[in-house]
N, CA, C and O of each residue as an XYZ file, in Angstrom:
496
protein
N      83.633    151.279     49.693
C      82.482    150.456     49.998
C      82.654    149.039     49.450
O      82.326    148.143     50.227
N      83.112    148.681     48.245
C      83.506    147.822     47.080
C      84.311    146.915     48.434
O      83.779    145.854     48.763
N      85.641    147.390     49.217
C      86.738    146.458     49.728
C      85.787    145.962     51.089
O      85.676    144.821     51.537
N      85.001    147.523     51.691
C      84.423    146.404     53.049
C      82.963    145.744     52.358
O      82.233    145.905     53.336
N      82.428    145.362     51.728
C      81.716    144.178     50.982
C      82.312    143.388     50.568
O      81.511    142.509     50.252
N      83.657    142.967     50.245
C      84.517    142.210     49.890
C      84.700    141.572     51.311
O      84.644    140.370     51.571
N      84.895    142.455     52.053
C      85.526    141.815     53.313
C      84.675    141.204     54.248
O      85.186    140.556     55.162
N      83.088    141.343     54.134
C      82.222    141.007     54.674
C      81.414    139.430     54.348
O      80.697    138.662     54.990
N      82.058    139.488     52.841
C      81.641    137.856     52.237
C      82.726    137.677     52.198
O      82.650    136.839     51.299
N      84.117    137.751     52.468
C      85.313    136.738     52.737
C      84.674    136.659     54.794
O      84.779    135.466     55.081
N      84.282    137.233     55.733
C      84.010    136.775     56.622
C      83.072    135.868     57.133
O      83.254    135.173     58.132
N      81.720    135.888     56.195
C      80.560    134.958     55.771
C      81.260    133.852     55.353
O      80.938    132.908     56.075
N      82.086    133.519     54.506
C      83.069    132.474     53.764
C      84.032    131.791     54.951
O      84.446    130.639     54.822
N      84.291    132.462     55.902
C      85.404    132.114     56.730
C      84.118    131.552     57.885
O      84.011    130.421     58.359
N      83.519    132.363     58.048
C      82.438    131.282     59.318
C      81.901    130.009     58.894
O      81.563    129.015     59.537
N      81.902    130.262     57.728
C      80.594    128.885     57.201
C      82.112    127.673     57.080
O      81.989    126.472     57.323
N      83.488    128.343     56.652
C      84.420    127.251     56.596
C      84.502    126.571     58.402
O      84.207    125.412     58.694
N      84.898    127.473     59.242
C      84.608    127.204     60.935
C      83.802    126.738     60.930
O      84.124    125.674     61.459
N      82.669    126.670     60.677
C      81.639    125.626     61.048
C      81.353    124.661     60.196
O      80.182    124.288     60.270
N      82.266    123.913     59.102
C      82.308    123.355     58.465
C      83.092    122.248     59.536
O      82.791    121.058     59.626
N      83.958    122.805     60.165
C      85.152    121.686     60.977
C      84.650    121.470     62.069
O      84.151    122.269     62.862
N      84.853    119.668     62.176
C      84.405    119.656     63.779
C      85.492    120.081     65.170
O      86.556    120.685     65.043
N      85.120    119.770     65.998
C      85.008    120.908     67.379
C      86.758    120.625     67.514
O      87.592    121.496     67.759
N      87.008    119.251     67.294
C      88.708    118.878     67.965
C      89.392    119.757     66.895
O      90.345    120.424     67.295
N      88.877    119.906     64.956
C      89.796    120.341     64.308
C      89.787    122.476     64.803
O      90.675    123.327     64.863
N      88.476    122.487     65.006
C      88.701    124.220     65.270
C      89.400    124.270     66.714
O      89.929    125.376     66.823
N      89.572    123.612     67.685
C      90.536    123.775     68.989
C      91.676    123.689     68.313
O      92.498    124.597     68.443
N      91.989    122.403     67.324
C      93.935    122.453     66.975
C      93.913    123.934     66.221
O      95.009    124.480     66.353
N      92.928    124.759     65.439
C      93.031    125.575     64.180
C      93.244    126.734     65.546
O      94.157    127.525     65.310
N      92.769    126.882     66.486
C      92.781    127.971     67.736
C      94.007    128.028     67.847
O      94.739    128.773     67.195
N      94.423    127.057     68.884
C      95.782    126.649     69.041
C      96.923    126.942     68.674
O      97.940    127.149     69.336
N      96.650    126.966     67.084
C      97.892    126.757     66.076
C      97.955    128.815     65.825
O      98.998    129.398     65.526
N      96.576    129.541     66.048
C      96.709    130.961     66.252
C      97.217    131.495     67.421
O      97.989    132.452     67.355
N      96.867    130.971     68.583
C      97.380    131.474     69.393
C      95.905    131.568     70.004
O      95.742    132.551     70.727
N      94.826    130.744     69.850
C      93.373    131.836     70.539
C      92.663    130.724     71.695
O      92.569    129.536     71.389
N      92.542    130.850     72.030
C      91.390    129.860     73.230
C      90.412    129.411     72.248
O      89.911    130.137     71.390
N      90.141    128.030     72.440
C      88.675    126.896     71.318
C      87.693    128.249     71.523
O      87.579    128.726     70.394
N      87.200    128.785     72.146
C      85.674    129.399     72.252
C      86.306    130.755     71.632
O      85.429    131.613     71.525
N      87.511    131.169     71.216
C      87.611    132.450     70.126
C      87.560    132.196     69.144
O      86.994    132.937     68.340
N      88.191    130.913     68.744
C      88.157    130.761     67.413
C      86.701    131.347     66.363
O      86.655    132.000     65.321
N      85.760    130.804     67.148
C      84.599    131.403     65.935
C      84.509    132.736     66.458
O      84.687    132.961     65.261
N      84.443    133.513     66.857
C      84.200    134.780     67.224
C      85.136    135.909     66.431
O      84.647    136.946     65.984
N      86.467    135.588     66.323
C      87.447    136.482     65.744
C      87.201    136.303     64.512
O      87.092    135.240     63.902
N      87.071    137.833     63.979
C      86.469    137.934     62.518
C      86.473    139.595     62.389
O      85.715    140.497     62.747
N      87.823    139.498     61.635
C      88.725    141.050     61.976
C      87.684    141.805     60.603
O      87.709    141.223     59.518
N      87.099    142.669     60.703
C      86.028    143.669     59.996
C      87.604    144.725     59.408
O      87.405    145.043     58.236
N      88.482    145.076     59.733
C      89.133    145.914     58.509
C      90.229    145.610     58.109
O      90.260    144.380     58.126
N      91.090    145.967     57.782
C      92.130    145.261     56.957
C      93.763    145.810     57.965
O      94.838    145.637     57.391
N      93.763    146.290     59.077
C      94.512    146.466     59.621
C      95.920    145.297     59.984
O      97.096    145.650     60.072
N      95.386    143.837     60.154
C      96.851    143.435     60.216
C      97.732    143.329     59.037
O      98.963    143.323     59.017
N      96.718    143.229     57.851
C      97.429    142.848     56.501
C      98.553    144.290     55.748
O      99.552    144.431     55.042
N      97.404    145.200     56.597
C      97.979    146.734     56.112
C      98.523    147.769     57.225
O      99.713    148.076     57.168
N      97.845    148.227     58.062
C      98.026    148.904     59.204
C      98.853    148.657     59.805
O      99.406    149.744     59.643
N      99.580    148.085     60.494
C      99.943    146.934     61.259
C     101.527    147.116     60.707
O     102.544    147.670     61.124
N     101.161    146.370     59.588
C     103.180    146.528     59.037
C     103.523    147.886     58.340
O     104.583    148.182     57.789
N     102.203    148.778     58.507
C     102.835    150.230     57.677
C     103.418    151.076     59.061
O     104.413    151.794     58.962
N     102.660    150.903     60.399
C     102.904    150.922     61.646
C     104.689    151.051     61.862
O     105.498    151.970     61.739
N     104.769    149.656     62.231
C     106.135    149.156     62.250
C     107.287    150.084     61.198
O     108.377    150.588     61.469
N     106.586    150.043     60.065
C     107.614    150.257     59.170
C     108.222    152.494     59.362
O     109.137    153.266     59.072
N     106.959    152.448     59.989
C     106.772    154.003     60.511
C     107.726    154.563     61.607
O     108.238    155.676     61.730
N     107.812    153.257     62.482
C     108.416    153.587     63.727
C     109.999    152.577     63.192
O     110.553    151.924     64.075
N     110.441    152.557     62.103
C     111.828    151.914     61.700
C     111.810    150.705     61.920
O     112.948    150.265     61.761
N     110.898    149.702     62.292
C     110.917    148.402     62.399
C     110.406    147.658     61.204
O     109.279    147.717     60.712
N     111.789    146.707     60.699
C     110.997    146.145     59.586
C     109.806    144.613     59.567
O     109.969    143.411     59.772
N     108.938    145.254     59.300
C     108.132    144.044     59.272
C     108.524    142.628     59.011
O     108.332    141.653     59.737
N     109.044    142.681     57.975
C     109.160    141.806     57.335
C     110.410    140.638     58.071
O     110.454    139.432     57.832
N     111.295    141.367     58.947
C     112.396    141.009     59.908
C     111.292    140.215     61.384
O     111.377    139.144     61.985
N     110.360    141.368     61.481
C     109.573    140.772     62.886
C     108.616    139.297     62.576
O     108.371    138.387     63.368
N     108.054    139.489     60.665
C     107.417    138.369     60.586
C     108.144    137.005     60.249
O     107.570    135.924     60.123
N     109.587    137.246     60.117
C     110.205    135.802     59.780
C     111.515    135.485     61.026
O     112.200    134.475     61.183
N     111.509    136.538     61.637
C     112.509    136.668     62.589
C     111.878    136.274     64.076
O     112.449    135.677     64.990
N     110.462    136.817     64.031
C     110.298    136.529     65.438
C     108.536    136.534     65.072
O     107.672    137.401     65.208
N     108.508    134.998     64.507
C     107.119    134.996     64.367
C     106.199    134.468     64.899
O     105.247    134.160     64.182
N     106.139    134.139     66.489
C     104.930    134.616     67.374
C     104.804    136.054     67.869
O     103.770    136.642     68.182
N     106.208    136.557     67.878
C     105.837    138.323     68.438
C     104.705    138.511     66.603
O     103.591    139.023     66.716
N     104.925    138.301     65.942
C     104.399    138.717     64.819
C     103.149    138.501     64.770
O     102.309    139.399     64.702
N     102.841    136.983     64.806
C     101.539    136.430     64.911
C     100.680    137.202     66.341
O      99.596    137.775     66.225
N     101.091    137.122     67.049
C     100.630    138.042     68.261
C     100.121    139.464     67.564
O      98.938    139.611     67.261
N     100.903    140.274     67.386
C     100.638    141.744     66.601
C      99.462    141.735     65.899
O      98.488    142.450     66.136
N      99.599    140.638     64.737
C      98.399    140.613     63.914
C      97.322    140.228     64.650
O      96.333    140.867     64.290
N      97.068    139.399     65.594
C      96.031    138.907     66.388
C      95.532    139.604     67.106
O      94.306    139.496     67.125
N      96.021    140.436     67.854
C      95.701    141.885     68.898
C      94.940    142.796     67.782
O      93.826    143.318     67.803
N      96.069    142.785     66.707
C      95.619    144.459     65.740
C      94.075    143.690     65.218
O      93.117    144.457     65.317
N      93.841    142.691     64.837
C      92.632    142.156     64.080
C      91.404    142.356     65.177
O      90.275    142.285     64.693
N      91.508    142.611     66.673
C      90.256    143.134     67.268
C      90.474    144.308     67.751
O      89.872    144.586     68.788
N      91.550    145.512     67.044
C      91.378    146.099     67.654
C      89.993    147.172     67.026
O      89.656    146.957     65.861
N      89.296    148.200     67.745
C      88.285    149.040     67.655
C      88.702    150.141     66.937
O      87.855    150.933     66.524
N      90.064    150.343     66.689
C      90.318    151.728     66.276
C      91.073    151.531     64.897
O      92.060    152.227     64.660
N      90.768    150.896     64.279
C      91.368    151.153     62.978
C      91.160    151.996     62.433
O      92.188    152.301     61.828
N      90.110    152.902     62.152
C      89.854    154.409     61.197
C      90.927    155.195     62.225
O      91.454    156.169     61.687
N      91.105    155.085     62.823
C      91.895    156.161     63.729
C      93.365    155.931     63.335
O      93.954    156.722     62.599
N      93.790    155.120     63.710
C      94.789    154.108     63.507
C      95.053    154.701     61.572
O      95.765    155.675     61.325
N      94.657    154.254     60.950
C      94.717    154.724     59.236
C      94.598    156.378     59.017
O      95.024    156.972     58.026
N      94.098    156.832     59.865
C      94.100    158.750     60.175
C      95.532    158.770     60.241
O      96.192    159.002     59.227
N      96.253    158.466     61.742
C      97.529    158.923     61.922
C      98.286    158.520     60.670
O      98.826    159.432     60.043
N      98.402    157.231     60.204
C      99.599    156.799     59.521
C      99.544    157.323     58.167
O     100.488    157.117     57.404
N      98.301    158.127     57.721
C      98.382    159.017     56.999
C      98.798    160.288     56.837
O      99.186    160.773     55.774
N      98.691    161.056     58.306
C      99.165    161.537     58.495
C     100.654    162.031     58.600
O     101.038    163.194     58.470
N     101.278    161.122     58.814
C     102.605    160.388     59.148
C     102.974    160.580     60.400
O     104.028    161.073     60.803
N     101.848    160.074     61.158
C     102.500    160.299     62.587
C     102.184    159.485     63.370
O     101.343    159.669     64.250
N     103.002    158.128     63.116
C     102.855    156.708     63.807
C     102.914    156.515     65.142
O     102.675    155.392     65.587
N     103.281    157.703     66.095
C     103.251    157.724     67.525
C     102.355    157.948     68.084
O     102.010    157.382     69.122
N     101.544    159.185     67.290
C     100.795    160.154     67.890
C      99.309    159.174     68.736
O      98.649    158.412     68.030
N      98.998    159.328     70.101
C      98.023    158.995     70.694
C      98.093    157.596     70.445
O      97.233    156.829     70.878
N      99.302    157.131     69.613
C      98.807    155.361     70.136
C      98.843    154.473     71.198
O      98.120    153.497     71.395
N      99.893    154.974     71.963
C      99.602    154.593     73.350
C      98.223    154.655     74.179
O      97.942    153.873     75.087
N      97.521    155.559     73.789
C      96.083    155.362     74.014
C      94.813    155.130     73.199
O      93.685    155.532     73.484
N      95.176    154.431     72.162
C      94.329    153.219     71.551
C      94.855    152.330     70.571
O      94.372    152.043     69.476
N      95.955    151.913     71.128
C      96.892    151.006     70.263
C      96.781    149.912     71.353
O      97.195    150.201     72.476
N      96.300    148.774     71.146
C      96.285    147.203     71.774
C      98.003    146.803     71.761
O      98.885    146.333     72.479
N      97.816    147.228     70.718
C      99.605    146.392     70.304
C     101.005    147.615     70.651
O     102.148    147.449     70.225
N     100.626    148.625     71.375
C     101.752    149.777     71.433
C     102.695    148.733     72.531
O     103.653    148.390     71.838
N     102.834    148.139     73.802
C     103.502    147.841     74.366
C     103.925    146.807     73.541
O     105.045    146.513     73.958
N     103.654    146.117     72.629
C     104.661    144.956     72.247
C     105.456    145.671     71.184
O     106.610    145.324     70.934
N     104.798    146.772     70.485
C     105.444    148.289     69.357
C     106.489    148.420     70.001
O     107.641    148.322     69.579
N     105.945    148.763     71.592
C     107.549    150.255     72.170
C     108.947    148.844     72.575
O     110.162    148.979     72.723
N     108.391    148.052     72.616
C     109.123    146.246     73.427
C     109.999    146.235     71.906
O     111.174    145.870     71.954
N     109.515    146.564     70.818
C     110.048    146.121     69.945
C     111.393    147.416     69.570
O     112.613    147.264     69.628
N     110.700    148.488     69.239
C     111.287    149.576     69.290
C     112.814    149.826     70.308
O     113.758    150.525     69.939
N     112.775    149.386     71.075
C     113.679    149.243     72.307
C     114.766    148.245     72.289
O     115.976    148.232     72.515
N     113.932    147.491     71.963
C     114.778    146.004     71.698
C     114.862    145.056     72.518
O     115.930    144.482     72.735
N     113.509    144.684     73.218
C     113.098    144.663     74.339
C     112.984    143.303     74.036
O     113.380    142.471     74.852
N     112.438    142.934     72.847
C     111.848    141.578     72.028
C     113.109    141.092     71.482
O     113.552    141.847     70.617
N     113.903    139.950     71.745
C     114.566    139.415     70.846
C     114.739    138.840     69.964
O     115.885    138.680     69.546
């Protein structure tokens, strides 16, 4: 309860900074994510999945994170950006506890086709 109240006034903290900037600096701050001007205020990831989920993911299916985030870092930045809306994170933190980073993510994984792209070697 303690981390999502934490995470709820770091998101209160992060809107009031967005609306601190005017309109040209939140289009370059979009931009520079990868998001369209009118996402920028809207995206406001509620669990901790890209910071955690995300590279325990990867690291599940033999891909090292840490290779995808300095090696190929818009596929990276992408990943985190998809995983930060996705709906299924309790689900998502079920399997990888489980240890079974495949299981059903193809059907609620946002980010499985850029996963299996990577997995393959599809992504250079």
């Amino acid at each position: 309860m303690s981390k999502r109240w934490r995470r709820v006034l770091g998101n209160r903290r992060s809107a009031r900074e967005l609306d601190a900037l005017s309109p040209a600096d939140r289009f370059r701050l979009a931009e520079d994510v990868g998001l369209a001007g009118s996402d920028v205020r809207r995206f406001n990831c509620t669990h901790d999945g890209p910071e955690r989920l995300m590279p325990l993911r990867l690291s599940a299916l033999g891909i090292d994170p840490g290779y995808v985030k300095h090696g190929l870092p818009a596929a990276y930045r992408d990943l985190e950006r998809v995983c930060a809306t996705c709906k299924s994170a309790h689900r998502c933190e079920r399997d990888l506890a489980r240890g079974d980073a495949q299981a059903g993510m193809s059907g609620y994984c946002p980010n499985a086709p850029t996963i299996d792209a990577l997995v393959v070697g599809r992504i250079p």
